[in-house]
C-alpha positions as CSV (number, residue, x, y, z in Angstrom):
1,X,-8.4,9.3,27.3
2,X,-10.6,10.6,24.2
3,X,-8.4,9.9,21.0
4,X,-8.8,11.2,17.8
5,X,-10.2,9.0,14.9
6,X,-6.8,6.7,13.5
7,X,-7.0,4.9,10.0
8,X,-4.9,2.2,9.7
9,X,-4.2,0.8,6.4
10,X,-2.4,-2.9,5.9
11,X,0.3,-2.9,3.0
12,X,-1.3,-4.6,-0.4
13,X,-0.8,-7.8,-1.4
14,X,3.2,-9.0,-1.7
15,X,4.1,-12.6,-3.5
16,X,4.8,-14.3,0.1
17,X,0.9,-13.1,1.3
18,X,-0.5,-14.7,-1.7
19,X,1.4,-18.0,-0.8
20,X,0.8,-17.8,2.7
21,X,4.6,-17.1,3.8
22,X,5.3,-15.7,7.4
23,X,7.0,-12.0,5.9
24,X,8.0,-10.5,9.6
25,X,10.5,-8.1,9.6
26,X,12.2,-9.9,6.1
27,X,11.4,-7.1,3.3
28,X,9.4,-8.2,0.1
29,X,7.9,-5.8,-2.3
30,X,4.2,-5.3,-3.7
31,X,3.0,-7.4,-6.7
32,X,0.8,-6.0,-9.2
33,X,-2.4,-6.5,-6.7
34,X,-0.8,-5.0,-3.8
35,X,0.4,-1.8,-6.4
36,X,-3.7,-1.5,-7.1
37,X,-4.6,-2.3,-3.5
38,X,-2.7,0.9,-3.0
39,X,-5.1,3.0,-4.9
40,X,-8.0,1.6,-4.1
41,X,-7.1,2.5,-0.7
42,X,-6.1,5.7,-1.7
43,X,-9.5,6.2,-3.1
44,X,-11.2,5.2,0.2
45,X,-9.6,7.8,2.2
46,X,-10.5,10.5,-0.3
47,X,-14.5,9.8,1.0
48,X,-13.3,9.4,4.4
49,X,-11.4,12.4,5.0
50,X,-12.6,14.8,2.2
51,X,-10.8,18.2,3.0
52,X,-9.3,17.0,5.5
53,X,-6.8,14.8,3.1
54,X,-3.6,16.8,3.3
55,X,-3.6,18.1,6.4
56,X,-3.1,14.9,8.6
57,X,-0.1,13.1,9.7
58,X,1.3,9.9,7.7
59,X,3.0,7.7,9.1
60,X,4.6,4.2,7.8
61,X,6.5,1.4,8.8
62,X,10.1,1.4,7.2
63,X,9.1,-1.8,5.3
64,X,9.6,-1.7,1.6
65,X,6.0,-2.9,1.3
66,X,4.2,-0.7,3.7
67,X,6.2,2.7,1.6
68,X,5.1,1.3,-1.1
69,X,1.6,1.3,-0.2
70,X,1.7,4.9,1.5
71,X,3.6,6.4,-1.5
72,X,0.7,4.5,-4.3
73,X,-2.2,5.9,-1.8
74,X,-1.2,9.2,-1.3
75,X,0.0,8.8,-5.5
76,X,-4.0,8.2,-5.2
77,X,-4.8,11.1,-3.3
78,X,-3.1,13.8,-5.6
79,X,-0.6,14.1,-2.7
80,X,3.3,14.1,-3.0
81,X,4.2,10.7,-2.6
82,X,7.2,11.2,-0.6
83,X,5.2,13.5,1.9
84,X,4.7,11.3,4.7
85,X,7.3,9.8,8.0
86,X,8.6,6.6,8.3
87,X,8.4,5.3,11.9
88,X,10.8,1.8,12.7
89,X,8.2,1.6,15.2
90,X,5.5,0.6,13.2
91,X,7.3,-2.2,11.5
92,X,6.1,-5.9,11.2
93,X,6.2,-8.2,14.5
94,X,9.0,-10.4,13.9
95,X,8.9,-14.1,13.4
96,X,12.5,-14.9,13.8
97,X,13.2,-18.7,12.9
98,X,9.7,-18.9,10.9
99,X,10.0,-16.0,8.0
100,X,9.7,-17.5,4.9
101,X,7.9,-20.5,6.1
102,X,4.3,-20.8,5.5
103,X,1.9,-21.8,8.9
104,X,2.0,-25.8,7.2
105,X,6.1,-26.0,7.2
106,X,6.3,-24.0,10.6
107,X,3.4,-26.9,12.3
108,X,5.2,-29.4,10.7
109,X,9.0,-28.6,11.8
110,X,8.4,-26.9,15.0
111,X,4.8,-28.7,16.2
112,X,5.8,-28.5,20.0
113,X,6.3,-24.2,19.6
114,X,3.6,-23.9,16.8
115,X,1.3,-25.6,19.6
116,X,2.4,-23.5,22.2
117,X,1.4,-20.7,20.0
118,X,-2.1,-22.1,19.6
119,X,-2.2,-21.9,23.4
120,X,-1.1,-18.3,23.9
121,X,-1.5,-16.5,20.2
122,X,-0.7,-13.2,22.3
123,X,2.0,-13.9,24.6
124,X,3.8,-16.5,22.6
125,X,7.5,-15.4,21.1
126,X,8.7,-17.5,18.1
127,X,12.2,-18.7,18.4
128,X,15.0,-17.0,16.6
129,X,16.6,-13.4,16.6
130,X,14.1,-10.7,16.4
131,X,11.4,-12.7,17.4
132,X,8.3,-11.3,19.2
133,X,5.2,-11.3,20.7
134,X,2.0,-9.7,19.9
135,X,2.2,-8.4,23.6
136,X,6.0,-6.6,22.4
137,X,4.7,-5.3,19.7
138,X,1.9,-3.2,21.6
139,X,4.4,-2.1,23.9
140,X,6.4,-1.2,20.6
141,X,3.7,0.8,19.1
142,X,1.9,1.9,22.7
143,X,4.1,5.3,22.9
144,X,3.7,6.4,18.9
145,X,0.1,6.4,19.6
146,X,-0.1,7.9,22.8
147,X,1.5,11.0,21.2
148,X,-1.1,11.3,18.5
149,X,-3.1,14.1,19.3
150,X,-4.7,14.3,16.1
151,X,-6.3,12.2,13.2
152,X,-3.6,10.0,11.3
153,X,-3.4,7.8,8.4
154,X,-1.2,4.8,9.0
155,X,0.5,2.1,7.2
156,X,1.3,-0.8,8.3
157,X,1.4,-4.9,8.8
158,X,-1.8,-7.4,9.9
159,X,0.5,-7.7,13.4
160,X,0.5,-4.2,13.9
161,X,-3.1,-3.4,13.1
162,X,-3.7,-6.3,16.3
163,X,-1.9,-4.6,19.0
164,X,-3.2,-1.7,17.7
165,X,-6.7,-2.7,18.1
166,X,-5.5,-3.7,21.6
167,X,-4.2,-0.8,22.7
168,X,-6.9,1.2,21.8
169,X,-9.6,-1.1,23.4
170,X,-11.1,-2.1,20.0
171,X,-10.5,-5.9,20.5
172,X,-9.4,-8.0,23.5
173,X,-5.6,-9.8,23.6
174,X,-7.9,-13.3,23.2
175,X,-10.0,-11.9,19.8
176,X,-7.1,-9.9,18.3
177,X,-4.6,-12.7,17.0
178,X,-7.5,-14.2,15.5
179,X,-8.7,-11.4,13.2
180,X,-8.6,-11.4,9.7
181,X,-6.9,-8.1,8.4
182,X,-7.8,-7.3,5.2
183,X,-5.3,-5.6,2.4
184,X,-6.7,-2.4,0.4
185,X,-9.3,-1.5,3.0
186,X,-9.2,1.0,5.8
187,X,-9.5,0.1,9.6
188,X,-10.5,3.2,11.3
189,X,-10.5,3.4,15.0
190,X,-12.7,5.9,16.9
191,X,-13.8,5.9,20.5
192,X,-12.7,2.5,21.2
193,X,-14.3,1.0,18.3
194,X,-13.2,-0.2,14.8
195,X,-15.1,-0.3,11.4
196,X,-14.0,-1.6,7.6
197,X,-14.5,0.9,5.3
């Protein structure tokens, strides 16, 4: 199936990225970086999209991090900030037992799981409530994007953005968990490809 062109932001920066800290579906707001990551990816959809700016759909994960970052883009955009749906679909894979802990404290408290992780990055489900696989998560997200028929801006979270790129056929279940995805920049997806802008 031929889908139109998606562009996926991640949320800016929060205090727990910037140490390192497993956020899931715990909610933690932008700091002053993530705020001005915001913009500036505000101000890289207004060369993407040109006239096109407010007449797609915007979606975003109910995360307080992720509305922040859709309300200070389209802030950005000269759009009204509120103007865009929130979709619980779109929110963060969950760690369970891990959020809070950084990817140190989890190998050293948990080394038999956070091995098994290495083994299977994809398949592998943390322990605790809410807990999840990147696998869940595509099958989470898998319907919200079969019903795009359209362009679309979303925003969402670094685990999202992977089975995403799975779904779409833009990176393989092996290559995905292992992607770097980068705050204040825009993924864009088109014809089972992705690009940085």
């Amino acid at each position: 199936m031929s889908r139109a062109p998606l562009y996926f932001v991640r949320h800016g920066e929060t205090d727990w990225n910037a140490e390192g800290r497993l956020q899931g579906q715990r909610d933690t707001p932008l700091n002053a970086k993530g705020h001005a990551q915001a913009a500036e990816a505000g101000e890289r959809l207004r060369t993407l999209l040109g006239d096109a700016i407010g007449t797609l759909p915007y979606l975003a994960s109910p995360m307080e991090r992720t509305r922040h970052t859709m309300e200070g883009l389209r802030a950005a955009l000269g759009l009204d900030p509120a103007g865009y749906t929130v979709d619980p679909r779109l929110r963060e894979i969950g760690f369970g037992a891990w959020e809070g802990l950084t990817w140190k404290e989890v190998r050293r408290s948990d080394p038999a799981r956070s091995q098994a992780r290495d083994r299977d990055r994809w398949g592998f489900c943390p322990p605790g409530k809410g807990a999840e696989s990147y696998a869940m998560v595509a099958e989470r997200v898998r319907p919200l994007l079969d019903a795009l028929d359209r362009p679309a801006v979303i925003v969402a979270h670094g685990g999202v953005a992977r089975a995403v790129m799975v779904t779409l056929g833009a990176a393989n279940s092996e290559e995905a968990p292992h992607l770097e995805i980068l705050q204040g920049r825009i993924l864009v997806f088109e014809g089972g490809a992705r690009r940085w802008v």
